[in-house]
C-alpha positions as CSV (number, residue, x, y, z in Angstrom):
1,X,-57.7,-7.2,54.9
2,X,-55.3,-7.4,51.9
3,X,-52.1,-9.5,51.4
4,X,-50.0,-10.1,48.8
5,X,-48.3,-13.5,48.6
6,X,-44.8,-12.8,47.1
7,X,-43.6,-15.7,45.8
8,X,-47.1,-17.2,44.0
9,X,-47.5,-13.4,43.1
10,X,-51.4,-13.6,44.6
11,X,-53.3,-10.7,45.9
12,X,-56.2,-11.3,48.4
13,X,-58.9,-9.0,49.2
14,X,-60.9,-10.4,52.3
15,X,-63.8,-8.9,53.9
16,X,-65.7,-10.3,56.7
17,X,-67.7,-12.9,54.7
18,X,-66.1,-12.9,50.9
19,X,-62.4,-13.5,49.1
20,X,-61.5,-12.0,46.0
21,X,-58.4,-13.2,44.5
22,X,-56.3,-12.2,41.5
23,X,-52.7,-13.0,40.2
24,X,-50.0,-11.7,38.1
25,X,-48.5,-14.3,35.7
26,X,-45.0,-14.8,34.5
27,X,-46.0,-12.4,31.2
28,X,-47.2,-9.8,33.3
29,X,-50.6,-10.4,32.5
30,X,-52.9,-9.8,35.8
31,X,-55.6,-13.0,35.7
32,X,-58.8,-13.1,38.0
33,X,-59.0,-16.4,40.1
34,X,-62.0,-16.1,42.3
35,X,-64.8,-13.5,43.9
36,X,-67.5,-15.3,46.3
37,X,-67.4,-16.5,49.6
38,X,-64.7,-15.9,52.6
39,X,-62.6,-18.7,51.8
40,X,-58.5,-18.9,53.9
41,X,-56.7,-20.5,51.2
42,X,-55.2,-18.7,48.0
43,X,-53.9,-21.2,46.0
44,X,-56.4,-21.3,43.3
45,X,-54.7,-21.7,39.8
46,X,-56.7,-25.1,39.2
47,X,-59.9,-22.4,38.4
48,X,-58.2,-21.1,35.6
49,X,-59.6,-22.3,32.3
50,X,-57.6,-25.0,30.3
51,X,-58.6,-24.1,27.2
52,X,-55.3,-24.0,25.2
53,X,-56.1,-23.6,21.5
54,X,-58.9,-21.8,21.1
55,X,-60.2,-21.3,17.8
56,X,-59.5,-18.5,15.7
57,X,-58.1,-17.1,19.2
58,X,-54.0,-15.9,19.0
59,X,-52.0,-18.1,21.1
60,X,-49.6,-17.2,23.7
61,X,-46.5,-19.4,23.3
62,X,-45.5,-20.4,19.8
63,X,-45.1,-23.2,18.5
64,X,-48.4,-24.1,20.1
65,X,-47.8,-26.6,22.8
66,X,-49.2,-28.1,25.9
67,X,-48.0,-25.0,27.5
68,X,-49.2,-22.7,25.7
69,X,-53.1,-20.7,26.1
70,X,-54.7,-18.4,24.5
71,X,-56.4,-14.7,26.7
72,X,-59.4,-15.4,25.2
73,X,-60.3,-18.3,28.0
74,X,-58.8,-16.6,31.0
75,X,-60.9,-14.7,33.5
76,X,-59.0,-11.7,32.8
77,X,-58.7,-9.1,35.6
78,X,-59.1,-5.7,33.4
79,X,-59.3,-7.1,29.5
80,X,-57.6,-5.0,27.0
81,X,-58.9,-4.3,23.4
82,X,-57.0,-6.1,20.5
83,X,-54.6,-8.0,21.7
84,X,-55.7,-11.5,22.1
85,X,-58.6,-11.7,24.5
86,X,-61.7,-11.0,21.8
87,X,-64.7,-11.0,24.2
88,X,-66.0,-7.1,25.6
89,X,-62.8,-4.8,26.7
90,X,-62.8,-2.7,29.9
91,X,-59.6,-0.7,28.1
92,X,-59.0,0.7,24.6
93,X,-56.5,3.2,24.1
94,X,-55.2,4.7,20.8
95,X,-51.6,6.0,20.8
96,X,-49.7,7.3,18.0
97,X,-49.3,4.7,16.0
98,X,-53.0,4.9,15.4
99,X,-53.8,1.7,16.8
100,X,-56.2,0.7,19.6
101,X,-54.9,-2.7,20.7
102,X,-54.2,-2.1,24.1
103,X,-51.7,-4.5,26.0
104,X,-51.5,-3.7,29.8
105,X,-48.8,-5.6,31.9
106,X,-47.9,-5.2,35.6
107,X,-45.5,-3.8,37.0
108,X,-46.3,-2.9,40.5
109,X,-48.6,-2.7,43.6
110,X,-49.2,-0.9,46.7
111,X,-51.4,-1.4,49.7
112,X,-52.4,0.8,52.0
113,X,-54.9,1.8,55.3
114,X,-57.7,4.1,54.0
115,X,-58.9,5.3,50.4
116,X,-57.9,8.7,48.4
117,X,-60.7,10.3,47.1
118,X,-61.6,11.1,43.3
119,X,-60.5,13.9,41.9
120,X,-63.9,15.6,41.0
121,X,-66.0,12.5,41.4
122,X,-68.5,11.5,44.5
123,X,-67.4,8.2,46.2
124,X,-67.5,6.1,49.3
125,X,-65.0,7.4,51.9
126,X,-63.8,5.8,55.5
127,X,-64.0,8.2,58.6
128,X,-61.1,5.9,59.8
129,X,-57.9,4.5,57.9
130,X,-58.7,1.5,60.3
131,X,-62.0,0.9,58.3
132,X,-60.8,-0.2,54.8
133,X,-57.9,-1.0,52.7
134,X,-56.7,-0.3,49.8
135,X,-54.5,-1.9,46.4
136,X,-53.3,-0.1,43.8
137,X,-52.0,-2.2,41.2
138,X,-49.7,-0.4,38.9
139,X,-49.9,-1.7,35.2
140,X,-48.5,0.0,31.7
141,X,-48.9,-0.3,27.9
142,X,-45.0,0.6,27.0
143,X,-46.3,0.5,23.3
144,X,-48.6,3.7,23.8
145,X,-47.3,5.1,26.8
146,X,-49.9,5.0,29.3
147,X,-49.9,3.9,33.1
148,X,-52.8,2.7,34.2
149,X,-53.7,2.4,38.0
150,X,-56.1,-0.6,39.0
151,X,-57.7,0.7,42.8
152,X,-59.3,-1.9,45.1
153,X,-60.4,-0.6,48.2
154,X,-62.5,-3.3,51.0
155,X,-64.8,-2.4,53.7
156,X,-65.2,-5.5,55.8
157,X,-68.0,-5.0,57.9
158,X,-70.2,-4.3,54.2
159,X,-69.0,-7.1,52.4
160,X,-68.3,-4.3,49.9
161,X,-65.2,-3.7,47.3
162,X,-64.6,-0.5,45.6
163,X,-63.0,-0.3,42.0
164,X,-61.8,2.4,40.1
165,X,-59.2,3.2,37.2
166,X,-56.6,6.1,36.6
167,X,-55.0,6.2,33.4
168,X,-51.7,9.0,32.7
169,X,-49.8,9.4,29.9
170,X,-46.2,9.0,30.3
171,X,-45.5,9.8,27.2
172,X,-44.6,13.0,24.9
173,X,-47.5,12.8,22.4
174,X,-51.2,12.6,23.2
175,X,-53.2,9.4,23.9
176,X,-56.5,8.8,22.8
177,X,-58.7,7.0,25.5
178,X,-61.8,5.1,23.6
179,X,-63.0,2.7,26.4
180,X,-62.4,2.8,30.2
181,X,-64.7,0.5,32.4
182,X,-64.3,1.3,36.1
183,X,-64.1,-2.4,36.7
184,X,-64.4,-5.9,35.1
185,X,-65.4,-8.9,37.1
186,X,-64.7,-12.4,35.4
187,X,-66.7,-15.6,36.5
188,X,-66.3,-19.3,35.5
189,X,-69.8,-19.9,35.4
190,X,-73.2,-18.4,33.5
191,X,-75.5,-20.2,36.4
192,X,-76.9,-16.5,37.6
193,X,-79.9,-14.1,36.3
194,X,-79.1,-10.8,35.1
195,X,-81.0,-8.2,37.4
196,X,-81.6,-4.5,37.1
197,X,-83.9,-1.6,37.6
198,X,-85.6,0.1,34.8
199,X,-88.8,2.5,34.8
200,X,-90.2,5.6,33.8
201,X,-91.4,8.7,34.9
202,X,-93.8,7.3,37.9
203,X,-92.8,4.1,37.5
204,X,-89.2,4.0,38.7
205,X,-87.0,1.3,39.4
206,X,-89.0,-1.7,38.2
207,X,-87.6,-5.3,38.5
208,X,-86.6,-7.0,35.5
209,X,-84.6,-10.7,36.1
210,X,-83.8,-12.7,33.4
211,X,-81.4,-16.1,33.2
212,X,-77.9,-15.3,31.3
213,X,-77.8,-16.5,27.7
214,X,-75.0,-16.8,25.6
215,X,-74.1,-13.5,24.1
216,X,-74.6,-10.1,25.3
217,X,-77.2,-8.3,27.7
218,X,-76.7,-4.7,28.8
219,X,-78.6,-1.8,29.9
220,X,-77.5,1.7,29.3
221,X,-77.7,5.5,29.2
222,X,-77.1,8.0,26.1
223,X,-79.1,10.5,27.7
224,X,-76.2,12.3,29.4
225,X,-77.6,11.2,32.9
226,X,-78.1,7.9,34.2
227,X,-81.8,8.6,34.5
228,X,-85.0,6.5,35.8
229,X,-85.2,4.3,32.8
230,X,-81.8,2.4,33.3
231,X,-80.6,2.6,37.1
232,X,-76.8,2.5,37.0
233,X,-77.1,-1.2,38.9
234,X,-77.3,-4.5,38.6
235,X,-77.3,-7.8,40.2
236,X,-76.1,-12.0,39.5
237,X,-78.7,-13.6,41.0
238,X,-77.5,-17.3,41.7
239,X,-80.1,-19.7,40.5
240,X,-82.8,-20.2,42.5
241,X,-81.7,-17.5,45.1
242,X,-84.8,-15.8,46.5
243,X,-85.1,-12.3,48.8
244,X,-83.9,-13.8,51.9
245,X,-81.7,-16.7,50.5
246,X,-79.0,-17.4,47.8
247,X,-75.9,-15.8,46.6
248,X,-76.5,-12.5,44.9
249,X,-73.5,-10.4,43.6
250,X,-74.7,-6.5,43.6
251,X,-72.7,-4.0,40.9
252,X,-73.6,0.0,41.7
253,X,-72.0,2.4,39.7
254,X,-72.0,5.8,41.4
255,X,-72.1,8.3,38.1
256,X,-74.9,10.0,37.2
257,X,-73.6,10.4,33.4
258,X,-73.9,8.1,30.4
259,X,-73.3,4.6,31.5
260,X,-72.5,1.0,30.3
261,X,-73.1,-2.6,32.5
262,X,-72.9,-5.3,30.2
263,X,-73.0,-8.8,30.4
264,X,-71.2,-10.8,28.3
265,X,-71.3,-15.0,28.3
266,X,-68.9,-17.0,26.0
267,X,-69.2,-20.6,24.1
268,X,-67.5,-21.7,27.5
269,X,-69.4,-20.3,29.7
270,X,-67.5,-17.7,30.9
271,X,-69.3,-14.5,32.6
272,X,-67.8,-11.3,32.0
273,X,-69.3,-8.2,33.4
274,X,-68.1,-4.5,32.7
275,X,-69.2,-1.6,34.5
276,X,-68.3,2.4,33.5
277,X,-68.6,5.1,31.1
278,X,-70.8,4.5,28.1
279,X,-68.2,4.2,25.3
280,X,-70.9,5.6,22.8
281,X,-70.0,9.1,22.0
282,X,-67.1,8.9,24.1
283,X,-63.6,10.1,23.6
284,X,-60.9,11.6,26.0
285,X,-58.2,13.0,24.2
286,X,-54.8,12.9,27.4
287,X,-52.2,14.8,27.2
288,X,-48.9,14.4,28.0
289,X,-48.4,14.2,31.6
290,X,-52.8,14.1,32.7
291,X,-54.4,11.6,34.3
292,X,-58.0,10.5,33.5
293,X,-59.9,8.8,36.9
294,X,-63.0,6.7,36.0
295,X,-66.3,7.0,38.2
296,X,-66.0,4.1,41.1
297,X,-67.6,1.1,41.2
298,X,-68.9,-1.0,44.0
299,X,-69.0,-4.8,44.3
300,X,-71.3,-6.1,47.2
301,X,-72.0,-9.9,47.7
302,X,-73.5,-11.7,49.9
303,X,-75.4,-14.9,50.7
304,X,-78.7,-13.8,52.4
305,X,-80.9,-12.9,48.9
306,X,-81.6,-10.0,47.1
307,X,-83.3,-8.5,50.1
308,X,-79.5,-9.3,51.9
309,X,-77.7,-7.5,49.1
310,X,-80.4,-4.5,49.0
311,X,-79.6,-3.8,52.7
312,X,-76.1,-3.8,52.4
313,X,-76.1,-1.4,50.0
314,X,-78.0,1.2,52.0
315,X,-76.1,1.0,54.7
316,X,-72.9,1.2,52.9
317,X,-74.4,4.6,51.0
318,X,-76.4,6.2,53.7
319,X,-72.8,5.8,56.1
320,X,-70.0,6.7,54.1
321,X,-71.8,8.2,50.6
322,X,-69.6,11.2,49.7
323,X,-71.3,14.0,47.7
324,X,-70.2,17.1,49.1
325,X,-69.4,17.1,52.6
326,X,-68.5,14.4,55.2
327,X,-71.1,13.8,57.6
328,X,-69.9,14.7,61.2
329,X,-69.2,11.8,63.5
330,X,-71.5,12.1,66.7
């Protein structure tokens, strides 16, 4: 289920068993608030970093006061390149000014029954409008021209949020896209292990699981497919969460191309992970009036291990999987 409280401007994405939560504030910035959990209440502002003054970190609000804050703190929804918030980007664009500082702003939403397809690209589908629903959050970079389309789409009964991004240019010259994640996820905590699958010929999809550390970790493709050395997955392993127990947060991205997840952990804790296209070697040059659509990108949580998670996930992709033709219902 999805609602949108109108007058704190809150979005709420509910499954069965977890809440995701995100909010649009007065500047038109769209912050992330929580992901975990089925909780009933949305008013969660007090999770938002308080970190005003940031070093070396542009402020918003000038002359700095108590009221003012700085992007690079906030658990940013979809981060944009060069314009305040300095950790990892899920956006660059390059218009023609020749700049790549990005600065996305809302400026609409709709929610629906069902899920659209991807132009061109396999996805997770419903059999049912009554099985999922979807929010499209409309945001825009007047500067460069370019609309970019935020999709969330929920499955209850898997515990399991789709992402994906569309970006069209509404402008008259061409844009340049340099970076497009198909989703970001922000967290207010680095108290998880990074988990993913990595192997060889014979020896696919072996475990690796390793606590987060300040800085960067990532796995990857150049190879023009995703390939058995880096699956396109990973996991957040709470601490101490075990097969059968503990809060694990699964992140599939179904593209068989080049590939980026990276995990990113700042001097205040702060968890960032992007997944999408490998930005290495990458560069979509959009006319006026196309639209680019990224790959999707699923989130699954839950709260019964690794083993919990794994499950999930197969269920989800052996059900509603699309690669070329629906299955039949019996």
């Amino acid at each position: 289920m999805i609602t949108y409280n109108g007058e704190k401007r809150i979005f709420k994405l509910d499954t069965d068993k977890s809440s995701y939560v995100l909010a649009i504030a007065p500047e038109g910035y769209i912050y992330h608030l929580y992901y975990g959990a089925y909780i009933s209440d949305d008013e969660l502002f007090y999770l938002i970093p308080r970190v005003a003054n940031a070093s070396f970190s542009a402020n918003i609000g000038c002359p700095v006061t108590e009221n003012s804050y700085t992007l690079d703190t906030r658990l940013m929804e979809y981060p944009c390149n060069g314009t305040g918030d300095f950790r990892t980007s899920a956006i660059s664009l390059r218009g023609k000014s020749g700049s790549s500082a990005t600065d996305i702003r809302y400026v609409g939403y709709e929610i629906f029954d069902g899920k659209k397809s991807l132009c061109g690209l396999p996805a997770v589908y419903a059999n049912d409008n009554s099985e999922c629903q979807t929010l499209e959050i409309t945001a825009e970079d007047k500067l460069i021209g370019a609309k970019v389309i935020l999709s969330y789409t929920v499955f209850p009964k898997y515990d399991a949020l789709t992402r994906s991004v569309v970006i069209e240019n509404i402008t008259d010259t061409p844009v340049d896209i340099e970076r497009v994640m198909s989703a970001s996820f922000d967290f207010n905590t680095m108290d998880y292990d990074f988990l993913h699958l990595y192997g060889a010929w014979a020896k696919e999809r072996q475990v690796s699981r390793t606590p987060l550390m300040y800085g960067t970790q990532s796995i990857a493709s150049k190879r023009g497919s995703s390939s058995h050395n880096h699956n396109p997955f990973a996991a957040l392993v709470k601490k101490g969460a075990g097969e059968e127990n503990g809060e694990v947060f699964g992140f599939s991205l179904i593209y068989s191309g080049n590939f980026l997840i990276e995990c990113e952990v700042d001097t205040f804790a702060n968890t960032r992970l992007i997944a999408g296209i490998n930005p290495v070697d990458f560069a979509w040059k959009l006319m006026p009036g196309e639209k680019f659509t990224s790959p999707e990108a699923i989130c699954i949580i839950n709260n019964c291990g690794i083993g919990g998670m794994s499950r999930k996930f197969l269920k989800l992709y052996i059900d509603i999987l699309f690669c070329g033709e629906k299955k039949k219902k019996k």
